[in-house]
C-alpha positions as CSV (number, residue, x, y, z in Angstrom):
1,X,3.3,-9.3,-14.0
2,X,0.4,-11.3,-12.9
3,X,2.9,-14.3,-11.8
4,X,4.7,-11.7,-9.8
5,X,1.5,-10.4,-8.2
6,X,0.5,-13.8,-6.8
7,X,4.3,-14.4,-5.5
8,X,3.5,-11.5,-3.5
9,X,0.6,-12.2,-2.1
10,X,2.1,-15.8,-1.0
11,X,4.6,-13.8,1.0
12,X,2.7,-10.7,2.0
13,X,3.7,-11.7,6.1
14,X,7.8,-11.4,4.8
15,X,7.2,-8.8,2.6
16,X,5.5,-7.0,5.4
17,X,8.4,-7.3,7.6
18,X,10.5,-6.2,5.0
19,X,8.4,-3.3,4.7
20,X,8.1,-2.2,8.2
21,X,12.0,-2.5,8.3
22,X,12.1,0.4,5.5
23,X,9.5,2.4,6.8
24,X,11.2,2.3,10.6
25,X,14.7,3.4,9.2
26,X,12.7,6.4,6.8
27,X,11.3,7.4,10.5
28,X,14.6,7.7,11.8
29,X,16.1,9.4,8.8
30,X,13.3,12.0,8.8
31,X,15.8,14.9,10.2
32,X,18.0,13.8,7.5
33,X,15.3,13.9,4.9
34,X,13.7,17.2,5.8
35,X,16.7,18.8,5.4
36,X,17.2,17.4,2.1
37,X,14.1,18.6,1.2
38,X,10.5,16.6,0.4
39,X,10.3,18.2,-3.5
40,X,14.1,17.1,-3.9
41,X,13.5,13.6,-2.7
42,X,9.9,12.9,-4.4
43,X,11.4,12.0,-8.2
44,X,14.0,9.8,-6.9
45,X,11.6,8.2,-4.6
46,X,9.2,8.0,-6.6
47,X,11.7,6.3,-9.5
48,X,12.5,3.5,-6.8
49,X,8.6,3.0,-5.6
50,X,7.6,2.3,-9.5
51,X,10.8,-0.3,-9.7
52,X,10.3,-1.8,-6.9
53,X,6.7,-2.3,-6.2
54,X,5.8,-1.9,-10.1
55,X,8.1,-5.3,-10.4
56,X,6.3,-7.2,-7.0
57,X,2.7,-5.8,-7.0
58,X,2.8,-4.2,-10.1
59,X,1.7,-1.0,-8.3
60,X,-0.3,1.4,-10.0
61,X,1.6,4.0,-8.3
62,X,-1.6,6.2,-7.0
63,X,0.3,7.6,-4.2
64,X,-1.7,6.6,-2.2
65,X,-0.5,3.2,-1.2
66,X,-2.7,0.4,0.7
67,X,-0.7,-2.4,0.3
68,X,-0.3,-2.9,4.2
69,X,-4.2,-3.4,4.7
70,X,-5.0,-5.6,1.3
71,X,-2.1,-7.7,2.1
72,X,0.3,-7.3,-0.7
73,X,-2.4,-7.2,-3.5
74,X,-2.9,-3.4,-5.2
75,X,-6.3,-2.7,-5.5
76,X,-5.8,-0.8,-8.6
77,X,-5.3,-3.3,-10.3
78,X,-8.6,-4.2,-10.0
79,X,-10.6,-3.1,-13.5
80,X,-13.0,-1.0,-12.2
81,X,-10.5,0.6,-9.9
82,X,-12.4,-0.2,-6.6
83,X,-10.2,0.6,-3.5
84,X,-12.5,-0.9,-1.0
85,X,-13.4,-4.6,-1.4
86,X,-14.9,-6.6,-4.0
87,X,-17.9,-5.2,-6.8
88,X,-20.4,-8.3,-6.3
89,X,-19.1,-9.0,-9.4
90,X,-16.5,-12.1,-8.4
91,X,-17.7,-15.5,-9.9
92,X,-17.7,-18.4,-7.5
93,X,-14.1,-19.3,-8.6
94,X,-12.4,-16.0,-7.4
95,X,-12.0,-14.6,-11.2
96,X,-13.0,-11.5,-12.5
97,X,-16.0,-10.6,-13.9
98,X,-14.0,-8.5,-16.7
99,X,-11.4,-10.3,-17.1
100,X,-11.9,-13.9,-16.4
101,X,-8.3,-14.9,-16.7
102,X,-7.7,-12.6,-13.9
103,X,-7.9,-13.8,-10.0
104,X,-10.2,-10.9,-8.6
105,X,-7.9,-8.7,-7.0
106,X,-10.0,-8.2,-3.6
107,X,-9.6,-12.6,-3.5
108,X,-5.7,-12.3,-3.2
109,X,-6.1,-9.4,-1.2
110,X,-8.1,-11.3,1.3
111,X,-5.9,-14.2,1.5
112,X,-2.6,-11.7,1.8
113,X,-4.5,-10.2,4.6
114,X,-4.9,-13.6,6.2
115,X,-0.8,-14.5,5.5
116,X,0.2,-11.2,6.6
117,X,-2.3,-10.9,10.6
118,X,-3.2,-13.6,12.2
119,X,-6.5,-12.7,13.8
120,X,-6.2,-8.6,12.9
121,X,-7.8,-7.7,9.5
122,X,-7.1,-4.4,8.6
123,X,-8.6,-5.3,4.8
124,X,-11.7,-4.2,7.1
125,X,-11.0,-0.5,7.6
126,X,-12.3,1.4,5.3
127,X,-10.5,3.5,3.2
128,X,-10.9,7.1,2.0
129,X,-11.3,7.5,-2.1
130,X,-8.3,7.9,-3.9
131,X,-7.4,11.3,-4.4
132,X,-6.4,11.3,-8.3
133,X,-4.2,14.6,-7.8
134,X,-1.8,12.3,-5.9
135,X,-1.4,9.6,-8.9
136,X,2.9,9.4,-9.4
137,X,3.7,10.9,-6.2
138,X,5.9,8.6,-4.0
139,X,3.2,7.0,-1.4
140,X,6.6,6.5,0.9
141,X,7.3,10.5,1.8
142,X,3.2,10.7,1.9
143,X,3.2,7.9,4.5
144,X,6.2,9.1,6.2
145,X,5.0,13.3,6.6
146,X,1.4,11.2,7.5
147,X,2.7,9.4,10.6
148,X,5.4,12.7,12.0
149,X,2.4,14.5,11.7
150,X,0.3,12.0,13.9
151,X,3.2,11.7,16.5
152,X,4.0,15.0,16.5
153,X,0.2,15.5,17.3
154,X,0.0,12.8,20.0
155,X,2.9,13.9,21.7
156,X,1.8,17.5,21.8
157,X,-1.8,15.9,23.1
158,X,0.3,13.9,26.1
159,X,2.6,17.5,27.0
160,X,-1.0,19.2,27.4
161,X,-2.5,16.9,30.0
């Protein structure tokens, strides 16, 4: 898995794309997929996010995915868990302090973040604490009902002025 992680974060920028492809053609198929139904679709989603992204970053599948800001490197893999940059803890060679054969996951992260946005760092932003209630949901359909939500607020925001 590790070998797999590091592929990743060497091709975070194409990954991304591929990513942002997927996530354009879920926004169009959002009619479709309300229809269907958001319990229905959240085991078989949910099936393909653990394949998928188990297999490239092995994901920890927190449903609550970050990928896009650590730049293909999941923070949950980190040992101690932290979601928002490294512990103090990485020795001067990148490795973790717990596991020593292990790049520090926060080091690929950064370096995914530079592959992936040229002079935009989103590894920057800081994130909200993981919400463990969420852990084996699908991250997709949470991401997907996150931005209608925002659009549908912005365009209700633009109809009122």
């Amino acid at each position: 898995m590790y070998r797999m992680r590091s592929w990743s974060v060497r091709n975070a920028r194409w990954l991304n794309a591929v990513y942002e492809v997927f996530e354009f053609l879920l926004l169009k198929a959002f009619p479709l997929l309300t229809r269907i139904g958001f319990a229905r679709l959240e085991k078989p989603f949910v099936a393909v996010e653990k394949v998928t992204k188990g297999f490239l970053v092995d994901s920890r599948s927190c449903g609550q995915c970050i990928l896009a800001y650590t730049g293909m490197s999941c923070p949950m893999n980190c040992p101690k868990s932290i979601r928002n940059g490294p512990c103090g803890g990485v020795r001067s060679d990148g490795k973790c302090e717990v596991d020593p054969e292990m790049n520090c996951v926060w080091v690929l992260a950064w370096m995914g973040n530079k592959r992936t946005h040229n002079n935009d760092y989103p590894i920057q932003i800081v994130q909200p604490p993981l919400d463990n209630r969420l852990t084996g949901s699908s991250a997709w359909l949470s991401e997907l009902r996150h931005k209608i939500t925002v659009r549908e607020r912005d365009e209700s925001f633009d109809h009122e002025l």
